[in-house]
N, C-alpha and C positions, 0 to 999 in steps of 0.2 A: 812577957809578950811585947813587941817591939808595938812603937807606937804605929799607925797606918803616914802613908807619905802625905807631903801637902799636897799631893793632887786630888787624893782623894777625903783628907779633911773640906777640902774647897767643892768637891762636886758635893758632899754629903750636905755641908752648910747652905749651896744653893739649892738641893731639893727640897728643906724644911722652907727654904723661905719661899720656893714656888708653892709648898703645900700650902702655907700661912696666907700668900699672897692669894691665891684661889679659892679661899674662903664664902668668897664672896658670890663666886662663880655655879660654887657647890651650891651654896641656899638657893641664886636662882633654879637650879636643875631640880630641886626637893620641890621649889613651885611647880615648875615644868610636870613633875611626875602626878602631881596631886589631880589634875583633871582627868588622868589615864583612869587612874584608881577608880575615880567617879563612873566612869565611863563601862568598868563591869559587870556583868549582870550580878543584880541581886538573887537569892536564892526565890523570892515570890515570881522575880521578871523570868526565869529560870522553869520556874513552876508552870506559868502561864504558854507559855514556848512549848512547852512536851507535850505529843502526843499520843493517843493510844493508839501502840503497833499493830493489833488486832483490824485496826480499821482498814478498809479495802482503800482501794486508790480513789474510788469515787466518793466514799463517807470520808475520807481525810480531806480532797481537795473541797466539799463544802462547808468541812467544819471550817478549816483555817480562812475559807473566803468567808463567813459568818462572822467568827470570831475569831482570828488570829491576827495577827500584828499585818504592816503592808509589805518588810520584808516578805513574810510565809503567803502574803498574798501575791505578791509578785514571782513565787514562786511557781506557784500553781496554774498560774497564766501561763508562765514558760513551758511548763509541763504539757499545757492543752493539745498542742500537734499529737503527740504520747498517748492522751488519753482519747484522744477521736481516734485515733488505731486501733484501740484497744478496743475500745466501749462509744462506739459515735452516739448511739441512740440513748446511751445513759446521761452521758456527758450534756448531747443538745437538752434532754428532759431536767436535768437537774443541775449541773455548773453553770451551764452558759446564761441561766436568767440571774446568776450571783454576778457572775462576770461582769454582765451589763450593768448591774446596777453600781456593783463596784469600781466600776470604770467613769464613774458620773465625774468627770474633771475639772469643770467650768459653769460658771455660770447660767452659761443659755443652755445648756443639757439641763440643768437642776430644773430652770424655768418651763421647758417641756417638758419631763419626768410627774414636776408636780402641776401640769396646765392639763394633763393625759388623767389626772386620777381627779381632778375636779371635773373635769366637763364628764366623764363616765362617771363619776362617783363609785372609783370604784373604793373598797373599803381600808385606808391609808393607817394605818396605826403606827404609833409614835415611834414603835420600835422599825415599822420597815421605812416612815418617814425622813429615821438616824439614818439610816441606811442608804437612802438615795440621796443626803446631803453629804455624804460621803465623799471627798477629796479625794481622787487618788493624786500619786503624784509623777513626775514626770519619768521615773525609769522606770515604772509600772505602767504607764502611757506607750511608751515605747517597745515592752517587752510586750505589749498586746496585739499594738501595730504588726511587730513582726511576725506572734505566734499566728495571728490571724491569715498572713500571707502564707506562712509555712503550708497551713493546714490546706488552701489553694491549691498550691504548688504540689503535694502529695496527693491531692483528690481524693482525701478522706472522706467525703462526702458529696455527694450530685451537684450539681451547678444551682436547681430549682431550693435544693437545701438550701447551698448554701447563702443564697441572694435571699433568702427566707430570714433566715439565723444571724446571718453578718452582717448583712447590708447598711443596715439602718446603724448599727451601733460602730460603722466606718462612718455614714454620713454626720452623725451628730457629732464626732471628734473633729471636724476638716478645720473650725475653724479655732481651733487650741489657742489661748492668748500665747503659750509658749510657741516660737518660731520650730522647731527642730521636732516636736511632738505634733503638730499640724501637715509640716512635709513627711513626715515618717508615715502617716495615716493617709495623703494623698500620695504616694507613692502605693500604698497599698490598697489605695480604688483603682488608680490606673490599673495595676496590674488585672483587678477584674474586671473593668470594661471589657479588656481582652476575650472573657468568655461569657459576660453576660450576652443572652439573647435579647433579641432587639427593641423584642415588647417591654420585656423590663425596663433595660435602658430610655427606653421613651417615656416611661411613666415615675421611676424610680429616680432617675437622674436630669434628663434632658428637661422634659417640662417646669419641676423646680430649678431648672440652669436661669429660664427664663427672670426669674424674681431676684435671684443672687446676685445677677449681673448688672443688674443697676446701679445708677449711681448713687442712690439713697443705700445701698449697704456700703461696707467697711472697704479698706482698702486690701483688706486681707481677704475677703471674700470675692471680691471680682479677680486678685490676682489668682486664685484656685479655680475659678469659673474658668479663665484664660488657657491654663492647663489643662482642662477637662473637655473642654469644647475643641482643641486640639487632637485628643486624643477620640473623641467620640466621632470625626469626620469622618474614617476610614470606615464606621460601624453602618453608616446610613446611605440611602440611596441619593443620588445628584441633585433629584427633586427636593429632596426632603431637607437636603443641604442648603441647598437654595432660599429654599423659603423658612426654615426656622433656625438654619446655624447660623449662616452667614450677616443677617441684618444685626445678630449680636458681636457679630467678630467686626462690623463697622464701628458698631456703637464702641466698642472698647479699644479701639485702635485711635479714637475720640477720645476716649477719656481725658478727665483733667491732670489726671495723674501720671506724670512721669513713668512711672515705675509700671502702673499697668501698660501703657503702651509700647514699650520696651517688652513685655513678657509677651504682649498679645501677637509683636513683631517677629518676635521666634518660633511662634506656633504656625505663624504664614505658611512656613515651607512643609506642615505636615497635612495642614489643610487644603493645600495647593496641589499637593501627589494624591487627595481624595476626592477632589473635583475637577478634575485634568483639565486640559491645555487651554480650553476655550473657555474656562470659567477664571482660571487663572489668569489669562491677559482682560479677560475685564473688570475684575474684581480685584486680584491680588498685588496686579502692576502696581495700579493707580495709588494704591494705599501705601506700596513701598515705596514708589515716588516722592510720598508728602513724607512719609517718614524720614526719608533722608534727609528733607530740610527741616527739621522735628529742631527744635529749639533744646532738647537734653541732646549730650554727646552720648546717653546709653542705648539712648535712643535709636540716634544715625548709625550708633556701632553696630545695633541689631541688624537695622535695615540695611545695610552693607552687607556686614555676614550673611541674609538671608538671601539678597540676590546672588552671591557668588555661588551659595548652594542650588539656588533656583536656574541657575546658566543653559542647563541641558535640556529645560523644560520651554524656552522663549527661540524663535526662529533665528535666522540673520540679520532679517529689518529690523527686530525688536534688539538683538544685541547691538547693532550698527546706531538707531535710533535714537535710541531710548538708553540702554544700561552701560554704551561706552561713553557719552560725555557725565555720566556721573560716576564711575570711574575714573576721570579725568578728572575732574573736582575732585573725588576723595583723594585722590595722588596729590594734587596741589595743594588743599588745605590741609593736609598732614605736614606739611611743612612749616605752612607760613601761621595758620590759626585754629590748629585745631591736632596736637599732637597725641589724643587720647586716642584715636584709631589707626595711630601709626604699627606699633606690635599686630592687632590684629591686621591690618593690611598688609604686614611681610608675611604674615600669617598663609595667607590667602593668597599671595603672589602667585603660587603654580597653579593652584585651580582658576584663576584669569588666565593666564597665561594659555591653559588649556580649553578654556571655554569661550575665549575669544581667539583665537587662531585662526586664521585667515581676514579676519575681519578689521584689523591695524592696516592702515596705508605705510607705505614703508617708512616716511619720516614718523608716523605714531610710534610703528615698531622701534626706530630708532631710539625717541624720546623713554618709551617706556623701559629698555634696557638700561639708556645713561641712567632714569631712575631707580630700577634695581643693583645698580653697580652702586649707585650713591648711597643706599640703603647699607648695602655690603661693610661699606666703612665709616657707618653712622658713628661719632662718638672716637675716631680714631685720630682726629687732627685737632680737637679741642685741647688747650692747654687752661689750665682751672687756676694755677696760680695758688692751690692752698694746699698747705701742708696736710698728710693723710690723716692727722688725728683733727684737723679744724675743718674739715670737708663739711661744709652746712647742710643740713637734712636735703632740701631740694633738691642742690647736685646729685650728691646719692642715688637722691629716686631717678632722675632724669639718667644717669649714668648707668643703673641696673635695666630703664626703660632701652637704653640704646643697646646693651647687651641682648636684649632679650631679641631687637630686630635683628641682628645680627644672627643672633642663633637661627632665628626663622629664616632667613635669607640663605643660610648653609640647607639648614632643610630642605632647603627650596630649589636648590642648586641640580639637579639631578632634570628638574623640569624644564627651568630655563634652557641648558642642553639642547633640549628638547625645540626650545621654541627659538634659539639660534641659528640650528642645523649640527651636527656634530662635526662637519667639516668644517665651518664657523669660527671652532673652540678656540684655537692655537690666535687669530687674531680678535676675536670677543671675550672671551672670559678667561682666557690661561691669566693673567694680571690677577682676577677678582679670585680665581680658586685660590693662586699663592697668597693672597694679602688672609683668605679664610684658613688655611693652612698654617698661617703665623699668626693669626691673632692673638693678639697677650690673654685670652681671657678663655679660661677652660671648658668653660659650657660650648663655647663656638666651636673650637678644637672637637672638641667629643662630636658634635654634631656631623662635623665633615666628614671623621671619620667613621661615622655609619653610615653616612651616604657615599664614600670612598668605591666599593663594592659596584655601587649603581652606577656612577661616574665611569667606571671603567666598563662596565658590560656598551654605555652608551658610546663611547668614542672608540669598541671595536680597534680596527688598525692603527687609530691614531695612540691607544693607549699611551706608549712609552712616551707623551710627553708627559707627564704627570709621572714620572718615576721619580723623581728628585724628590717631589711634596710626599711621596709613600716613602724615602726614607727617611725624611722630615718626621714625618708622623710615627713611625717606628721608634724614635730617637726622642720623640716628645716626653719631657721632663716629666707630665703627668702619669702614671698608670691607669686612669680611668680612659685617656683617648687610648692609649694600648690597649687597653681590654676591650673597645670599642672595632678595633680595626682589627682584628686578630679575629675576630666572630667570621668576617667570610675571608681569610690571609689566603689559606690555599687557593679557593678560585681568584683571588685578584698575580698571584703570584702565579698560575695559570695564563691567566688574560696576559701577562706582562711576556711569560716565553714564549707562547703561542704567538705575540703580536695580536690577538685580538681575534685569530680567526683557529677554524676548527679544524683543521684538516693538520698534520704532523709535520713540523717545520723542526728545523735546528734549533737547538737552545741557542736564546738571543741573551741570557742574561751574562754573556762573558764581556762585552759591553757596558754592563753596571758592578762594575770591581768592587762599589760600597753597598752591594746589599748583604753578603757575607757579615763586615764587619757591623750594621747595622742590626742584622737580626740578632747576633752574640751579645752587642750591646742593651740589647733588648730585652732578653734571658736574663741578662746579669743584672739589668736592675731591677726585674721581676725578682727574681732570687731575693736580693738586697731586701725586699720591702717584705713586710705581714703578710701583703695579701697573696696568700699562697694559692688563693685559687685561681687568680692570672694569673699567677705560674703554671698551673697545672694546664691549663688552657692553653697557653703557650705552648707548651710540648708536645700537648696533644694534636697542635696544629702544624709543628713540625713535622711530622709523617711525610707531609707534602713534598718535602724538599727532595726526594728519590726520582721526583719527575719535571722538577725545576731545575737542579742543577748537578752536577757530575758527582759520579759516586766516590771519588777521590777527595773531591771538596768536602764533603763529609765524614769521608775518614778521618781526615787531618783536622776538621773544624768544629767536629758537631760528637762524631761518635764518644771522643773518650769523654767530651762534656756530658752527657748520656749517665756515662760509668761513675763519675765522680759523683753527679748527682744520687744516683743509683746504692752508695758507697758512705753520703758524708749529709743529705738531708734529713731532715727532721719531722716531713710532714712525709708521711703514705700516702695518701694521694698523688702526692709529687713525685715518690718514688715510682710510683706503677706508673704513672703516666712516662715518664724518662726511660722503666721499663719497655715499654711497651711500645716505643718511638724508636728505639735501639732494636727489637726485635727488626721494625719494620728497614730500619736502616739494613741489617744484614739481609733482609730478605729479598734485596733491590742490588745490593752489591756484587760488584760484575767483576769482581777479582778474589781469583780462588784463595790464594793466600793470605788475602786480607781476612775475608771470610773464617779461615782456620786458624787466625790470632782473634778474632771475637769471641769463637766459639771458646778456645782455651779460657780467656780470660773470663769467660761466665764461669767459667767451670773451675779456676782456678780461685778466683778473688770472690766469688759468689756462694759456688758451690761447695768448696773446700776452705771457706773461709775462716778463719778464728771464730769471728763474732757468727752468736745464732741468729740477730737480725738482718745479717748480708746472706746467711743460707734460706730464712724465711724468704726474702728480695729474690731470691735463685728458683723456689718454688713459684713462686709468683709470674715469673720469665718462664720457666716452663710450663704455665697453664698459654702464655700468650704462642709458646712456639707449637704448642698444640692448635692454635685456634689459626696460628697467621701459614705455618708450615704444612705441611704434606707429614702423615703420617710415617712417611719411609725418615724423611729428614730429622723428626722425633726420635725414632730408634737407631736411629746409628750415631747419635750422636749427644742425645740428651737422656735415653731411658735408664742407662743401669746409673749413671752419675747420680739420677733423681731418685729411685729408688734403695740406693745403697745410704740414704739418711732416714731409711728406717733404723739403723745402728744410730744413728744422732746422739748426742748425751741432753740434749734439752728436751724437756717434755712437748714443748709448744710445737719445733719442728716438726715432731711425729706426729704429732697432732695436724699440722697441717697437710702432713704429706698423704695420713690416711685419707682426709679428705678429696686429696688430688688423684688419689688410685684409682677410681672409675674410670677419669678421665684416660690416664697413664695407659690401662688396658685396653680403652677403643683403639690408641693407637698400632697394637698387634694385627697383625691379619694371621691367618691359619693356610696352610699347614708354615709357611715361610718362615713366621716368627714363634714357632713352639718354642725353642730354645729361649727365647725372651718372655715368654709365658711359664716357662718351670721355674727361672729364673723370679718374677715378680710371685709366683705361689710359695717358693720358699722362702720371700723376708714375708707374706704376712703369716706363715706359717712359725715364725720364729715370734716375729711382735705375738701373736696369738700365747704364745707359749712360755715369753721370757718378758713383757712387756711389765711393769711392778706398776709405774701411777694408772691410778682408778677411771679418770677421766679418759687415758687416752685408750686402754681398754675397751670402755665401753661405745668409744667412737670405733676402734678394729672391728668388733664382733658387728656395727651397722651393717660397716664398710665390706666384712666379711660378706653377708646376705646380700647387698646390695651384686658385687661382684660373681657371686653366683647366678643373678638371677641374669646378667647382663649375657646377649649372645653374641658370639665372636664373630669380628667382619669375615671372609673367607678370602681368598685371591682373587677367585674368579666371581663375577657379578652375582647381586644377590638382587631378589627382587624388593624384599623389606629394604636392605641398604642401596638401593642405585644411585637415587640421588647423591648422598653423602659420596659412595666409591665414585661416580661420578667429577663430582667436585672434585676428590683427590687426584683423581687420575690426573684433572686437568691443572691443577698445583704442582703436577712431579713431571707434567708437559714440559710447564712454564717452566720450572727449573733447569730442564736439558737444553732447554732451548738457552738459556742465559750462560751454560756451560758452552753451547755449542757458541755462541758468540764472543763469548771470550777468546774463544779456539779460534773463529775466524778472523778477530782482528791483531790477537798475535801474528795467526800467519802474510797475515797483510801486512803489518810491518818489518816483517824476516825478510817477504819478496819484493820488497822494497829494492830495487840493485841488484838484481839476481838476474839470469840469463834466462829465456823463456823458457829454454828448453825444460832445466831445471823444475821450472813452475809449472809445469804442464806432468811433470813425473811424478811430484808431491802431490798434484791435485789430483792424481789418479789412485796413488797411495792410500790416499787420506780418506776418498770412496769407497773404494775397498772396503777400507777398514770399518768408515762406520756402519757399515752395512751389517756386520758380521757383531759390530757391539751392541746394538740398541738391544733394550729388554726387549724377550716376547712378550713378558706379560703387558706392557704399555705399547699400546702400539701408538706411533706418530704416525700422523697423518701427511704426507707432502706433496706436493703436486707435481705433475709430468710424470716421467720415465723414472722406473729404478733408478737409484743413486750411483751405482756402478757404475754409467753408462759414461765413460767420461765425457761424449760429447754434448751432455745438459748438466754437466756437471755445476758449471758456471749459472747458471738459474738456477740450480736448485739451493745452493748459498745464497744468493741473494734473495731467494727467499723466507730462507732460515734466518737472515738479518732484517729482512721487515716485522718477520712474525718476531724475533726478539727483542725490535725496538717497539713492537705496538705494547708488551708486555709496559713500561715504561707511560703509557700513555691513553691507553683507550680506558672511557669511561673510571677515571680517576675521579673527576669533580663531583659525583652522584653521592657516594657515603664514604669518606674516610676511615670510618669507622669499620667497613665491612672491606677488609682491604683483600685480594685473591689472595690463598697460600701459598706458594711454591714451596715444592719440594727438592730434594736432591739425587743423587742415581735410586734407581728402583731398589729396593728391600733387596730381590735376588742376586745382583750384582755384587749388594754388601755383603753376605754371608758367602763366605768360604765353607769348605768339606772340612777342615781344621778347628772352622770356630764352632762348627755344629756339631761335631765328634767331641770336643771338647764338654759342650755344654750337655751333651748326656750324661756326663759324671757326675751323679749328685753331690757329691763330694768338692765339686771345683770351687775356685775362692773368686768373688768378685772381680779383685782386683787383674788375676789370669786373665780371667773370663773377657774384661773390656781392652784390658791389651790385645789380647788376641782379636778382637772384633777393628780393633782399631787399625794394626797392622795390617787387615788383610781388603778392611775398608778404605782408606787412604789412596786418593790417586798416586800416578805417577811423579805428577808436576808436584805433588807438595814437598815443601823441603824437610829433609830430617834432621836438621839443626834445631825446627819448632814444633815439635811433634803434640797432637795433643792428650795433655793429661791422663793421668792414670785416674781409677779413682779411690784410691788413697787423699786422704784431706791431709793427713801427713806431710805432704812432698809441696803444699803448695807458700809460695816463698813471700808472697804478698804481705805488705805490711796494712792492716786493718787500722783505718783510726777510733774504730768502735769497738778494737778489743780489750778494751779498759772498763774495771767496774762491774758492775749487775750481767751485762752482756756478752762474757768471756764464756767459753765453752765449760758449762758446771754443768751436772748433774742435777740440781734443783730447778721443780717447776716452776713455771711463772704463765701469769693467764694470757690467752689468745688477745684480750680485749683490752691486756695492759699499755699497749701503745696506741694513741689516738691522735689523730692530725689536729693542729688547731683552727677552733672554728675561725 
């Protein structure tokens, strides 16, 4: 045996000596393991834990609250909402006094618990005395808190119950030395003040508010009085506000304590909407006054906040008076000494802005915009001098402090507007939008771009100045502002063609040549990145562009992007999305020929594809052309292609397609589409028959009954189906009409140069004729005189080109989602005497069968250079980049649920 080479003498010799060298590493890890080991139940701890199963829900939750560990007790807490459902009267009779006692967390509960059985003497034994010294501890504190609101919230039990049963064992927890176990329980009194009546409230709550709120108790207890007393305002009458809330909402607005007057300062504005207008300018003013000059900055922050909220409730003299020079001050000492209520004061910019309006002289109005602009680029002219890894904590903070203004100031952007004039923009703020629209710092970016939307509904006609910063932002390096701006892109890119107004104008956006390449830039680095669900969003938000920009531009720019996606990504999501944008693309396309190479190439690259995954993608596209098309434009051109992959070789396509067969058959009407009804009964009569995997079988025979039970649309109106034939009819409207404007703007450019005479004989011709083509069974509706008459001839086209430009435009902006169907020529038109003679033959082969449908459906104008497809999967000449591997056309199943998008 040959010796091994020296490379792998030298890797063997270095892993002995990593083992040897790791020696060391290993004994730590044997420590490490040794406290897990400790950490398993013993078989006695084991012992102690099991209960017996026979016990009902109510003898188990008092055993384990008796005697069981405070996991098993915190369990049965959580469970309480459950058992007051179940059992309220057992539960209040016999858990809830374990509850209580079990819940003793603190010291001063303990000290009342046992002050309650001395002065009654009532009879205390050692064992229930263990019991009420009982500790619980802070996630059993909490899970009590909340079961106890649940059980509120459900109204397992009466209001007088439950104020009876709960009341008191919320009150005794308020003041938990733990911070997060105290708010968790006065959250969950608030919540009952809400339905306690009033007499309770007074004797329950209010009258002991009085003794709490002194300043001989804690600071934890006035600060929960402050909460309480907020909330109880709303509960009681003016009088009674008067004289027993109010002299304690002085007293604590006094306090010595920072912290309480700052809390008590927030509550102002809730107590202020519960003793209206005239008790609030003599009560509430005054106190926010002193508060502003309050020596804490949490302080003045409060009382700031609280008058900008209070704005709407104080006249014009008290805004003119009183609350604009101290707005004034807080605007200037934010600058100079006092930069803690800067963030909230950009905060707050639009609600001033809005609540003092009118009331600025024009040099104030001036000053206070220089100060919102200045705001704008807080932090963008400072040069710091230190390198990014020596940036001193300070900086830091001051440099995330100025970000945050900035982000508020974009927030805010949308207001201001507002309080410049919109006519204003272009010399007021266009500067400060672009400086927010470039900001180096992404939270600003993102911000603008949600306000983007708003921006534009407000500047109306002025919109297209701001078109350059919407390609800016489009183009933004980050995907979080793209996914930002992309949330309302149709209506902004709406506002942008329209100019701003509603009424139907020319598309303007031939004018902005870079928003084409911006949006594809857009996609592609959506694409590029993970997050596939801005992708998907993106696509879905292209829809829009069928009423933005010319259907040519999207042939050439957008659609075969669609296909490739459709063809070569990764996530389903994304594919249905690209689907279903490409549906809509053809469904708006105003050139017949273009049209007739879509449809092939679904049919060809999708439906006939190698891979099972691009014919699964194909099924998918024909649920959307069922949903976006007209039932006639289904069957003449997607039904038997869709149905003839019941022959598929993959399990999964069949599988999917039996699923789609409900759908498949609404789109038949009777008697017109029999032939396409014996046709869809003979493949599931063959799956029925020849189908061999188990699953997809027992999906047919569903599918089967399901199909039976379904009743066919007819021709002629049904009163069950109106609605629905309704809607269709006016989807195969919409489509003649977009035929007929093709037709008319060809002829417009033929009579381009022509001799009148000439044009006057063709537009007589052309009368004629369609008079004699349109379906019976669709009737168009047009206005004037028969069509015939040559001399309204000329109106009556011009009005067949408004109605097929409004298609293009009316009520787009409402739901993209719900986009109208068009259809294509009526079902009758398409069937020939040939192709229905044919299809009597039970005998006839698919492949006939769609030729023949095709040849006899096929306009004139189409060329026969690119005819479309047979359906033979055979013939189609596409190269698949997915027909390699596991997804090549085999015989062997594979599950529906084996492909999954990434989260």
């Amino acid at each position: 045996m040959p010796p091994p080479p020296p490379a792998a003498v030298a890797a063997m010799d270095f892993s002995q000596n990593s083992l040897f060298g790791y020696m060391d590493d290993l004994q730590e890890l044997t420590i490490i393991e040794r406290p897990v080991r400790r950490s398993l139940k013993t078989p006695e701890e084991i012992e102690r834990l099991t209960v017996d199963e026979d016990l009902s829900d109510i003898d188990r939750a008092v055993y384990l609250l008796s005697a069981g560990q405070d996991i098993q007790g915190t369990s049965v807490i959580a469970n309480l909402p459950s058992l007051m459902r179940q059992n309220p009267a057992e539960t209040l009779r016999r858990v809830l006094p374990k509850v209580r006692v079990h819940e003793d967390a603190h010291l001063f509960t303990q000290r009342v618990w046992i002050s309650l059985c001395l002065s009654r003497r009532w009879d205390c034994g050692g064992e229930y005395i263990s019991e009420v010294l009982h500790v619980a501890g802070v996630e059993m504190q909490l899970t009590a808190a909340v079961s106890f609101l649940t059980i509120l919230q459900e109204e397992s039990v009466s209001i007088h119950t439950y104020a009876h049963s709960f009341l008191q064992v919320i009150l005794l927890h308020l003041e938990h030395r733990d911070a997060g176990v105290s708010n968790a329980w006065l959250e969950t009194l608030l919540s009952v003040i809400e339905v306690l009546p009033k007499e309770t409230l007074r004797h329950e709550i209010l009258n002991p508010l009085v003794s709490k709120a002194q300043l001989s108790q804690t600071v934890q207890s006035r600060l929960v009085s402050c909460k309480i007393l907020g909330k109880l305002t709303n509960k009681f009458d003016a009088h009674t506000i008067k004289r027993e809330i109010l002299p304690l909402v002085k007293s604590l607005c006094q306090d010595v304590e920072y912290e309480v007057r700052s809390c008590m300062c927030r509550q102002l504005e809730n107590i202020a909407q519960g003793i209206g207008t005239d008790l609030t300018k003599s009560v509430v003013l005054p106190e926010l006054i002193e508060l502003s000059r309050d020596e804490g900055s949490s302080v003045r922050l409060a009382a700031f906040e609280t008058l900008v909220n209070l704005l709407d409730i104080f006249d014009s003299d008290d805004r003119s008076q009183t609350i604009l020079p101290l707005v004034k001050s807080f605007c200037e000492k934010s600058f100079k000494a006092d930069e803690s209520i800067l963030v909230s004061l950009s905060f707050h910019l639009g609600k001033l802005c809005h609540g003092l309006y009118g009331i600025f002289t024009p040099d104030q109005h001036l000053r206070f915009l220089e100060f919102y602009k200045k705001l704008c680029t807080l932090g963008l002219q400072q040069e710091n001098g230190h390198n990014e890894n020596q940036i001193p904590p300070q900086i830091l903070e001051q440099e995330k402090k100025y970000i945050s203004v900035r982000k508020n100031c974009a927030y805010n952007f949308p207001a201001m507007i507002v309080f410049v004039d919109p006519k204003n923009f272009h010399m007021e703020l266009y500067s400060t939008f672009f400086c927010l629209c470039h900001d180096p710092e992404v939270p600003v970016r993102y911000t603008i771009a949600i306000c983007f939307y708003e921006v534009s509904k407000l500047l109306n006609s002025g919109v297209n100045l701001i078109h350059k910063e919407l390609m800016t932002l489009l183009q933004d390096e980050s995907l979080e502002v793209l996914d930002a701006l992309i949330d309302h892109l149709p209506e902004i890119l709406e506002l942008m063609s329209t100019g701003g107004e509603s009424s139907i104008h020319e598309n303007k956006f031939s004018s902005l040549p870079d928003l084409i390449p911006a949006l594809t830039a857009a996609e592609q680095r959506a694409a590029a990145s993970l997050k596939w669900r801005t992708h998907e969003k993106l696509l879905q938000k292209y829809a829009c562009l069928p009423h933005v920009i010319s259907s040519d531009q999207i042939y050439y720019r957008f659609l075969q992007r669609m296909f490739t996606i459709m063809m070569t990504n990764n996530v389903l999501p994304v594919q249905k999305a690209a689907s279903r944008t490409l549906c809509i693309f053809l469904r708006y396309n105003r050139k017949q020929e273009q049209r007739h190479e879509v449809i092939q190439k679904l049919i060809e690259q999708l439906g006939q594809g190698k891979s099972y995954w691009n014919r699964l993608r194909f099924l998918d596209t024909c649920e959307f052309i069922i949903e976006i098309f007209s039932k006639s434009f289904f069957c003449k051109y997607f039904f038997l292609p869709a149905i003839e992959l019941t022959h598929d070789p993959v399990a999964n396509v069949r599988m999917k397609l039996c699923y789609l067969l409900p759908k498949v058959k609404s789109t038949l009407k009777i008697p017109a589409d029999k032939h396409l009804l014996q046709q869809l009964e003979m493949c599931v009569r063959k799956l029925l028959c020849q189908e061999k995997d188990k699953d997809v079988l027992a999906i047919v025979k569903r599918t089967v009954l399901e199909l039976d039970r379904m009743e066919m649309s007819m021709d002629a109106f049904q009163k069950k189906f109106y609605e629905k034939d309704l809607l269709d009819q006016e989807k195969e409207r919409e489509e003649l009409l977009l035929l007929e404007m093709e037709q008319l703007e060809k002829e417009k450019q033929q009579n381009d140069g022509r001799p009148v005479s000439e044009r006057a004989f063709d537009k007589k011709r052309r009368d004629t004729k369609t008079s004699t083509t349109l379906p019976k069974s669709i009737p168009v509706s047009l206005p004037g005189p028969s069509s015939s008459t040559p001399s309204t001839s000329k109106e009556i086209k011009k009005s067949k080109l408004i109605r097929s430009q409004s298609i293009n435009s009316q009520a787009f902006h409402a739901k993209y989602g719900n986009f109208d169907k068009c259809a294509s020529k009526s079902s009758a038109a398409a069937y020939t005497p040939s192709a229905s003679g044919l299809a009597k033959t039970s005998m006839i082969s698919l492949d006939d069968s769609f030729r023949t449908r095709n040849a006899s459906s096929l306009p004139a104008s189409f060329s026969p250079n690119a005819p479309l497809p047979s359906t033979s999967r055979g013939t189609g000449t596409s190269v698949d980049p997915k027909s390699s591997g596991s997804k090549d056309m085999q015989p062997r199943k594979a599950t529906l649920k084996s492909r999954k998008s990434n989260p």
